[in-house]
Each structure stands twice: as C-alpha cells, then as structure tokens.
C-alpha positions in Angstrom: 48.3 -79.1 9.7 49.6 -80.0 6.2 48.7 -83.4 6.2 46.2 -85.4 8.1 46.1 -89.1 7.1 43.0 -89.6 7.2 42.1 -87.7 3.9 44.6 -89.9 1.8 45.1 -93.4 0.4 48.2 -94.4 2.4 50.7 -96.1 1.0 52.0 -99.3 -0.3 54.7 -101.6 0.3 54.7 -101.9 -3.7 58.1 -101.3 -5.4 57.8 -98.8 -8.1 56.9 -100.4 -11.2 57.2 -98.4 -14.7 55.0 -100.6 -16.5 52.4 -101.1 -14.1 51.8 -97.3 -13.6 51.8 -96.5 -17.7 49.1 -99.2 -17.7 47.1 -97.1 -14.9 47.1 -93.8 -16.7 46.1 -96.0 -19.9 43.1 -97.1 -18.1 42.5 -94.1 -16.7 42.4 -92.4 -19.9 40.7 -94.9 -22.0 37.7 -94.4 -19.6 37.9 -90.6 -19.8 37.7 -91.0 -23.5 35.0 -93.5 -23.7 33.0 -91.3 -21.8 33.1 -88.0 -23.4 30.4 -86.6 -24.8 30.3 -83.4 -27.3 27.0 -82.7 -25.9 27.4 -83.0 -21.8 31.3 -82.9 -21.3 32.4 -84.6 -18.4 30.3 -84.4 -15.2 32.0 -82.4 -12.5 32.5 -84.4 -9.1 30.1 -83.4 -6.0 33.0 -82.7 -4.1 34.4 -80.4 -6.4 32.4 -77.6 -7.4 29.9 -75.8 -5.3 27.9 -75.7 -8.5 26.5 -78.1 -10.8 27.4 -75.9 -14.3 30.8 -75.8 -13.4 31.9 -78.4 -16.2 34.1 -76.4 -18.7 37.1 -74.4 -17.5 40.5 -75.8 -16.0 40.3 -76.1 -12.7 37.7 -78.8 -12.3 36.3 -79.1 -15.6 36.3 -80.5 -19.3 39.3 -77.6 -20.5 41.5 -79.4 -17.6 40.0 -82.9 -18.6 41.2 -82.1 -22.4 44.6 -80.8 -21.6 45.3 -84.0 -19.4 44.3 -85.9 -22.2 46.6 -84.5 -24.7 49.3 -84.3 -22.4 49.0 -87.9 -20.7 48.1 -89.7 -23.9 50.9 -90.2 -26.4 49.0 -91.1 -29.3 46.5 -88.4 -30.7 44.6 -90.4 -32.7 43.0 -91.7 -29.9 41.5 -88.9 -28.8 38.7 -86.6 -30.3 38.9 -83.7 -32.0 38.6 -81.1 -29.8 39.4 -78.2 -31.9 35.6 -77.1 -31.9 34.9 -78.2 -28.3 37.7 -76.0 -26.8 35.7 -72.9 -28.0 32.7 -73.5 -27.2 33.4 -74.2 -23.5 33.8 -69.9 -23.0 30.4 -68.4 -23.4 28.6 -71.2 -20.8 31.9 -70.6 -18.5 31.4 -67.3 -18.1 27.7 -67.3 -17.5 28.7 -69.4 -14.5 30.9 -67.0 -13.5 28.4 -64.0 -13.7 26.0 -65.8 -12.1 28.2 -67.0 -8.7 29.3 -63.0 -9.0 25.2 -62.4 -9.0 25.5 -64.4 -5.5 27.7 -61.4 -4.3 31.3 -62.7 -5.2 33.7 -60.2 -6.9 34.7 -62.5 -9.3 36.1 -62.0 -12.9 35.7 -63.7 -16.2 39.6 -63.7 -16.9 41.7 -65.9 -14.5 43.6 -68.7 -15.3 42.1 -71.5 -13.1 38.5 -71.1 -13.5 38.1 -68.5 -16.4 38.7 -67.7 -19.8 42.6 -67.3 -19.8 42.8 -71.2 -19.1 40.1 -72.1 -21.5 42.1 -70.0 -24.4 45.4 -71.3 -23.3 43.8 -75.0 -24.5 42.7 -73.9 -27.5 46.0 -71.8 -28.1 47.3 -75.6 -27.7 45.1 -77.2 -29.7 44.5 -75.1 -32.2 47.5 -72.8 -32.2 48.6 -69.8 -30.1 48.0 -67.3 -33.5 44.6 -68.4 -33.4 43.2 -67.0 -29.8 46.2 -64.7 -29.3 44.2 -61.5 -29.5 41.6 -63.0 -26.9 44.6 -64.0 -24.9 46.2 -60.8 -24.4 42.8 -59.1 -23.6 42.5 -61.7 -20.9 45.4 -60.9 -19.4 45.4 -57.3 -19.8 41.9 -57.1 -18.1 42.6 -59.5 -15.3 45.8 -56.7 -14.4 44.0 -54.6 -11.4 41.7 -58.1 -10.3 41.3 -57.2 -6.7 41.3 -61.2 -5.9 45.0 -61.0 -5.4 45.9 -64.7 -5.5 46.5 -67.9 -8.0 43.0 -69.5 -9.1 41.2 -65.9 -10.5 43.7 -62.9 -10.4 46.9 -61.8 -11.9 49.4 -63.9 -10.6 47.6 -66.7 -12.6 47.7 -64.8 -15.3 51.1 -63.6 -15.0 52.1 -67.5 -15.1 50.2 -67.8 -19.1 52.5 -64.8 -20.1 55.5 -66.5 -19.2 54.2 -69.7 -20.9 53.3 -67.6 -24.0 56.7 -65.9 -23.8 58.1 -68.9 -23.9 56.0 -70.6 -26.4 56.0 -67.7 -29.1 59.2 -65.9 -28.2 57.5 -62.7 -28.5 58.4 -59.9 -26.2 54.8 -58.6 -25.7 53.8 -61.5 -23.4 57.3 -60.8 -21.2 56.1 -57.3 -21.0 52.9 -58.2 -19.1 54.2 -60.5 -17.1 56.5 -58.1 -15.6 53.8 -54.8 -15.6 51.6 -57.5 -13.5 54.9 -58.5 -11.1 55.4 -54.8 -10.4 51.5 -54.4 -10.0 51.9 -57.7 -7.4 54.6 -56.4 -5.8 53.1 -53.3 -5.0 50.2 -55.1 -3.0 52.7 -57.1 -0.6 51.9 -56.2 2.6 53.4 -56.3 6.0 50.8 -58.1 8.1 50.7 -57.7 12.0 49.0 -60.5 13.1 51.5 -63.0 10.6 54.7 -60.8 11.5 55.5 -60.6 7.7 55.3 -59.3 4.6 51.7 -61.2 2.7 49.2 -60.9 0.3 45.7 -59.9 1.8 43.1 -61.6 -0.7 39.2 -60.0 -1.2 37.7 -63.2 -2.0 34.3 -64.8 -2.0 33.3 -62.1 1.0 36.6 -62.5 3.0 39.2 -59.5 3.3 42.0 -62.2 4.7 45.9 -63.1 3.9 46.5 -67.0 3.0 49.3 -69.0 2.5 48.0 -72.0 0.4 49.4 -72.3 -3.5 45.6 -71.7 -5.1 44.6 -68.7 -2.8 48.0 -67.3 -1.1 51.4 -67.4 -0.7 52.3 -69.6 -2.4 51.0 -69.3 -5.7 52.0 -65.8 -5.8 55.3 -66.4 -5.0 55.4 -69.3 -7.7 54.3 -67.4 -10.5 56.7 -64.7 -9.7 59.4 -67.1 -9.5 58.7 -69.1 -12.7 59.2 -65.9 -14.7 62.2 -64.4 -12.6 64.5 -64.4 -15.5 61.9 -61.9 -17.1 62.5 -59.2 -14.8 65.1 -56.9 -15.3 68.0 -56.3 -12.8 66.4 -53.8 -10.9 63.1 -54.8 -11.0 64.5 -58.0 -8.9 66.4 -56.3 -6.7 63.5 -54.3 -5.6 61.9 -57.5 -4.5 64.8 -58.9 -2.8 65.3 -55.2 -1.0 61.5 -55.8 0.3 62.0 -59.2 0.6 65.2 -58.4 2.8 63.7 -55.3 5.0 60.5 -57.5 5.6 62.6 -60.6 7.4 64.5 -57.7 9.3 61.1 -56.3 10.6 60.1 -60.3 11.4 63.5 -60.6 13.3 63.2 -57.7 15.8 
C-alpha cells in the first residue's frame, strides 16, 4: 500500500493561498532559527533516528536543517553563520556511523544521506565548492564499490553529488565519476525470480533483500541514473536500454 490515511493530515477544503503559505514557512523558519544552538544543534525527533547522536548529517539532522534554511529563507542575514558549524558536524557524524557499524551494520562513512558526502556538499554551498572539493571527490571515489547498493549510503547517492557538482563547477572530473559509478550500478542489476524483473538486491542493516522504495531501492537508483542521463555517452545508454529492453522481454514470457 502506498498510502494509508491514517498516517497523514488529510486535507482541507482551503483554496490555495500564496500569502498564507509564505507566512508558514516564515514561521517555521523563524522558530528553527531561534532555536539553534552552536553548541547542541537541533535535537533529532524520536521518531526519526534509532539513535540519539544522530543530529548532524542530512538526512535527519542539523546539515539538512541548515540547507533548508538557506534554501527556504530568502534573506541571509537572518540566518547564522554557519560557515564554521558546517565542518564541524563530520568528525561526530562519523563516530556515529562507526559506532551503529560496531552494532554489526556494514555501513560507510561516505553516502550522501547520512554521511560525509552530504555534510561536504553543505559546506561546498556555504563555503564554496573549491573549498571541500578535495574531500568531495575522496568521498565519492571511496563510496564507488559500497556494497549497500541503494540511495541513503551507497553510490547511487553519490552518483547524484557528481552530477550536482558537474553542474555547479562545470568540470569534467565530476561527470567522469558519475558515469564510472552508473556502469559500476549497472553492472549489479539483477534479474530477480521471485519479482519477475530486473532489481537491485541491497546488503543492508543485516538484510540481503531487493526493494523498491526511493531511499533504499528502486527508485532512488533509477532517479539518480536518470538525473544524470545526459552524462552518459551514447553507448553507455544504450547498454541500459538493451538490458532495460531484454529484462521486460524475460517479464513478458
């Protein structure tokens, strides 16, 4: 089921109103402003992390927080000054990260969602791409061969920040990765009995298992290989359409 009621706020019989919503986010952010500290962050939600040290990357931390905030907010000086903030939220991040790994998860310090490569792509923002670009492409390059095959900690998040930095720098180097980690991606597509296609089987926190979903399946995958289509050359997309093709042939028998 895709959506059960239930879970969401329904509704309204409310016409859409510009003003009124611009005067929500405004609220919004002037309360995620007043309560920032230098010190603590933002506090994660309960709901949303199964760990209380979770506070600094993008997924459900202060680096997301601080990108919204830039990118909602329309008038800098409002904010803080987050240029030494962004930094320091690495070093604590990946601790975290080592220590849900020390739980027995194969996880990695390099994805986009929930580990450094986010976290840098803020600060590349912030601060200026020049500035963690180094960092950046180590990232990247080490998050390659990350045997969680999906969105939120492997490659195909990290194939999505090269084609942002490929598009922010203009600088062939970033295209170059995105399109060694597409053929690396390609090469772990799957034809998958009990699904009668062609998925991605994820290793993930102790589950060998294909998904669907846009953070851990699917989805995401296919998004990220998408959004940076027009980087691949003419070949390298036919071969995906060829296996894309022979795959629905297989589903049709």
């Amino acid at each position: 089921m895709l959506y059960e009621a239930e879970r969401h706020e329904p509704l309204t019989a409310s016409a859409w109103n510009e003003q009124a919503a611009r005067a929500c986010i405004d609220e919004i952010l002037g309360d995620a402003i007043n309560r920032f500290s230098a010190r603590d962050l933002w506090p994660s939600h309960p709901l949303d992390s199964f760990s209380p040290d979770a506070r600094r990357n993008l997924y459900i931390a202060a680096a997301g927080t601080i990108w919204a905030l830039c990118h909602l907010s329309g008038k800098p000086d409002r904010l803080s000054d987050f240029s030494s903030v962004v930094p320091r939220l690495l070093e604590p991040n990946r601790n975290w990260i080592l220590n849900v790994k020390g739980a027995g998860l194969d996880l990695r310090t390099a994805g986009l969602l929930t580990a450094d490569t986010g976290i840098l792509l803020v600060q590349a923002m912030i601060n200026g791409v020049e500035t963690v670009a180094v960092q950046l492409g180590s990232a990247i390059d080490a998050n390659r061969d990350n045997p969680v095959c999906e969105f939120m900690w492997g490659s195909p998040g990290t194939m999505l920040a090269s084609v942002w930095l490929y598009e922010w720098t203009g600088q062939d180097v970033w295209a170059e990765r995105f399109r060694r980690d597409a053929g690396l991606l390609w090469k772990r597509f799957e034809f998958v009995e009990e699904a009668d296609c062609h998925l991605w089987v994820q290793n993930l926190y102790g589950h060998h298992a294909p998904h669907i979903g846009a953070v851990h399946g699917f989805a995401g995958n296919a998004f990220a290989t998408i959004r940076g289509w027009h980087l691949l050359s003419h070949s390298e997309q036919s071969c995906w359409a060829d296996r894309r093709a022979n795959s629905l042939r297989r589903t049709a028998r």
